[in-house]
N, C-alpha and C positions, 0 to 999 in steps of 0.2 A: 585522677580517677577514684583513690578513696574516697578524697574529700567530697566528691559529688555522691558517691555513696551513702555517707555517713547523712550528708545534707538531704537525700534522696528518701531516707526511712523516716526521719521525723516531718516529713514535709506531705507525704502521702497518710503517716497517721493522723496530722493535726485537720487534712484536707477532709479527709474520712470525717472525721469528730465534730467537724466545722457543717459539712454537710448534712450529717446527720442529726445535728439541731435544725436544720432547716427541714429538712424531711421531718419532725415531729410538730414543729410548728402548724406550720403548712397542713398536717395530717391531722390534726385538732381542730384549725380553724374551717377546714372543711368540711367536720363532720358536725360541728357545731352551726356554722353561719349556712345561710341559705347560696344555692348552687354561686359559684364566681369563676367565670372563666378564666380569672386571674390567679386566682387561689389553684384552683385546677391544675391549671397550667405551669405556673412555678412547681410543682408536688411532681409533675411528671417530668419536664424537665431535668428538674434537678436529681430524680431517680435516675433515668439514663447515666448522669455525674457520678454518681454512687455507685452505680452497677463498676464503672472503669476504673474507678478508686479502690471498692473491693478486690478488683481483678488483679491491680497491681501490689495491694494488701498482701494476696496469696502467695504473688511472688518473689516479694520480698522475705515471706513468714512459713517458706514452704517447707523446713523441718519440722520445725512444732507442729504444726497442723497437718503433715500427714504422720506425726508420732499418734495424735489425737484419734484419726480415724480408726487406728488398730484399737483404743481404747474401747471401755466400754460404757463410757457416757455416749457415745457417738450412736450406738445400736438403742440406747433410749430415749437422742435425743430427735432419731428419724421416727420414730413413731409419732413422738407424743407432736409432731410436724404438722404427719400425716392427715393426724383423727384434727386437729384444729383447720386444716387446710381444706378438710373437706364437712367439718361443718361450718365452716362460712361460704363457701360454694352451695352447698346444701341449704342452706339457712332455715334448720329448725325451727318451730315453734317462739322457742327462746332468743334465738338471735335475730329474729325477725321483732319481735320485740325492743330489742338493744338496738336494731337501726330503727324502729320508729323514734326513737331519743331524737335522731338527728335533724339537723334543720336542713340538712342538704336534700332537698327533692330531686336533684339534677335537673338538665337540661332540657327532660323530657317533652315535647309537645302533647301528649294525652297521658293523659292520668285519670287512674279506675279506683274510689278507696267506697268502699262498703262495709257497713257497720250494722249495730240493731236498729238505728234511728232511722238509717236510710243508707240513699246512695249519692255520691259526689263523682262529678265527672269536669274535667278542666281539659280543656282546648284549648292552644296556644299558639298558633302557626307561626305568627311572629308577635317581638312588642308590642305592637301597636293594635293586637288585637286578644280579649280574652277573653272567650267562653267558658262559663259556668254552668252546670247543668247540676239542678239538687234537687232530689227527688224523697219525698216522704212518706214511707212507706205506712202502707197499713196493717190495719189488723191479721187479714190475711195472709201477712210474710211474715214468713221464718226464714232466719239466716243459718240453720241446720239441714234446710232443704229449699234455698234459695230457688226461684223461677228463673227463665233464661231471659235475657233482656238484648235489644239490638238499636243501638243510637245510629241516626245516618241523619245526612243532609239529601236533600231535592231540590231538582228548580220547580220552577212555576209550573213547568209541562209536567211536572210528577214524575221525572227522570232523575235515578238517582245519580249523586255526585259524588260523596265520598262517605264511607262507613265510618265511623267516631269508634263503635263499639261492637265487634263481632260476637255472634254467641256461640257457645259451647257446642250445641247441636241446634244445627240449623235445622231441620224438619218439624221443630217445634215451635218454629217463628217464621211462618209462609210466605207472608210479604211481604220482609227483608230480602228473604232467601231470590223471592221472586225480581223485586228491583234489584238487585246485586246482580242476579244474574243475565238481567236484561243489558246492566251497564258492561258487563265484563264481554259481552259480546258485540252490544254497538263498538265500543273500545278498540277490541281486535280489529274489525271490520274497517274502524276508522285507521288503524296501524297499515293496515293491509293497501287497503285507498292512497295513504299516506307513500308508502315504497311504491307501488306503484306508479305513483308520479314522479317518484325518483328517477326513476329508470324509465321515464318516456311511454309508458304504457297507455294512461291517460292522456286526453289535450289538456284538461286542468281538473284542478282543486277547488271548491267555491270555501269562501274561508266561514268560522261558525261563527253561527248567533250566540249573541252574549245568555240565550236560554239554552243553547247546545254544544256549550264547552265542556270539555270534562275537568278542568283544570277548578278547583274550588277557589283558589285566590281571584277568578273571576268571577263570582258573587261574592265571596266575604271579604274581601280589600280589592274593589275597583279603583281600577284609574281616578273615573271621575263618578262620584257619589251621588249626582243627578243624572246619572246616565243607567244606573244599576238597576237589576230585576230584583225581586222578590226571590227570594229562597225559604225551606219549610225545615224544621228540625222536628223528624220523629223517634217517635222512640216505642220498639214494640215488647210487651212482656207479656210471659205465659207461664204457666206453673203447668208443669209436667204433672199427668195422671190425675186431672182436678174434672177430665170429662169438658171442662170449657174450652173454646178457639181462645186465641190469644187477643190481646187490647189493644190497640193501637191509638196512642196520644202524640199531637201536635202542635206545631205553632210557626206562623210566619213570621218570617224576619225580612225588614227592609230597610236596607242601607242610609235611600233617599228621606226616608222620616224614621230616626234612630230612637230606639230605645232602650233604656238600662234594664228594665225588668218585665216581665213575658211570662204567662203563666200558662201552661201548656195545656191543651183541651181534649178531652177523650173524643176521637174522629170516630170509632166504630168497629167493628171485628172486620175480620181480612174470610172473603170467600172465594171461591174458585168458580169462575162463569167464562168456560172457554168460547173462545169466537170459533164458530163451527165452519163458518165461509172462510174465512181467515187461515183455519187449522192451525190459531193461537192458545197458547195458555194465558188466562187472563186473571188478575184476581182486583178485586174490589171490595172497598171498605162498606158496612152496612149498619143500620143502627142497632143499638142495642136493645136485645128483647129480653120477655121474663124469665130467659133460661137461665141467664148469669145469675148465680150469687156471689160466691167468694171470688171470685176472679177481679170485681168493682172493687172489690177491698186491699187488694195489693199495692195499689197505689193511694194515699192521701191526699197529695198536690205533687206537681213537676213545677219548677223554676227555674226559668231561662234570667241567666244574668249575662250583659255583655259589656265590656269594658273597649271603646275604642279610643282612640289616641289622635288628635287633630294633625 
């Protein structure tokens, strides 16, 4: 039983020591190399290893280190923990800086980066397909009093399908606010249809038209790519307190005749023309008159770029 002891202390320190070059490794090469779920995953991993190496670190070394706590490096050295621990959680001004260094974007499916030149927005759902959306701002934007912006997809019927980019305050972008909410309620409705044919409620379900699914990977990655509708990507902006309605720019996108590059079209401002028979809210887009001035100017060009994968 010594001897497993003695063999016991050097074998948990060397494991420790051993480990913890791989935890630094790992922790470089991810913050330098672009996202790898291999890189990732080894780094988490192997920290789990390390948390139970530590653990038994302690047990072995449990005089000194609780001699330690009585000290008074230990009351300096929870602080100075503390304030570091919570400005990387926080991430200030400065360290928001120090992660733009990195090449790691992670895994994320949408990405929002904004700058004085413009805006960039990336869509990813899977490999095999990559949305770009780069937009040029004009004269009229300032990044100190940015406008509110709303990217979304629609089918063919002008029903929307999925938000890319929600904004800040919706009231300041009507006919987002207004397809969003028309979706979020066919949605429920369809939920509801749905359980009820669970439970027999129903005699049946008629299944959707590839114009009336909500699911987006049924326009932007169909089965079969002669078989696909048309989908519209728009994008609404409005500069708060400018007296203008908001802009509304577009563009079709079709599977069946693919293309790489798509330069989005100013559609027309968003009005409100309720159907009075109906006792619908309605809104519709209309051309533009000579009331706009700066609000034309917010934008310079939109570019749709699409990357698909045979």
């Amino acid at each position: 039983m010594p001897r497993l002891k003695k063999l016991h202390r050097p074998a948990v320190s060397l494991l420790t020591a051993t480990t913890f070059v791989v935890l630094s490794v790992t922790g470089i090469a991810a913050f330098i190399q672009p996202f790898s779920i291999g890189v990732v995953g080894l780094h988490a991993l192997m920290g789990f290893v390390f948390i139970a190496l530590i653990g038994l670190h302690v047990l072995n070394n449990r005089r000194p280190l609780t001699s330690y706590l009585r000290g008074k490096v230990f009351w300096m050295a929870l602080p100075a923990t503390s304030v570091l621990t919570f400005l990387f959680w926080s991430q200030p001004p400065p360290i928001r800086t120090m992660l733009s260094w990195s090449g790691n974007l992670g895994p994320a499916i949408e990405r929002f980066q904004l700058d004085e030149e413009g805006m960039v927005f990336d869509y990813h759902p899977t490999p095999e397909y990559q949305l770009r959306l780069t937009v040029k701002t004009g004269s009229a934007y300032h990044t100190h009093s940015p406008p509110q912006v709303a990217i979304w997809l629609e089918n063919q019927g002008g029903y929307h399908i999925k938000t890319l980019l929600a904004p800040a305050a919706e009231q300041e972008l009507p006919y987002w606010a207004f397809k969003h909410t028309g979706w979020e309620k066919a949605k429920r409705e369809a939920e509801q249809i749905g359980e009820a044919a669970q439970l027999g409620e129903v005699d049946g379900v008629s299944s959707a038209t590839p114009n009336g699914s909500f699911d987006p990977a049924d326009y932007i990655l169909p089965r079969n790519a002669a078989d696909s509708t048309p989908y519209r990507l728009l994008l609404e902006i409005n500069q708060p307190d400018d007296n203008q309605p908001s802009l509304v720019h577009a563009v079709e996108i079709d599977n069946s005749l693919p293309r790489g590059f798509q330069l989005l079209e100013l559609r027309g401002y968003p009005k409100r023309d309720d159907d009075e028979q109906a006792g619908k809210e309605m809104w519709a887009l209309y051309y533009i008159d000579q009331s706009f001035t700066s609000a034309l100017d917010l934008i310079d060009s939109a570019l749709l770029t699409i990357k698909r994968s045979k």
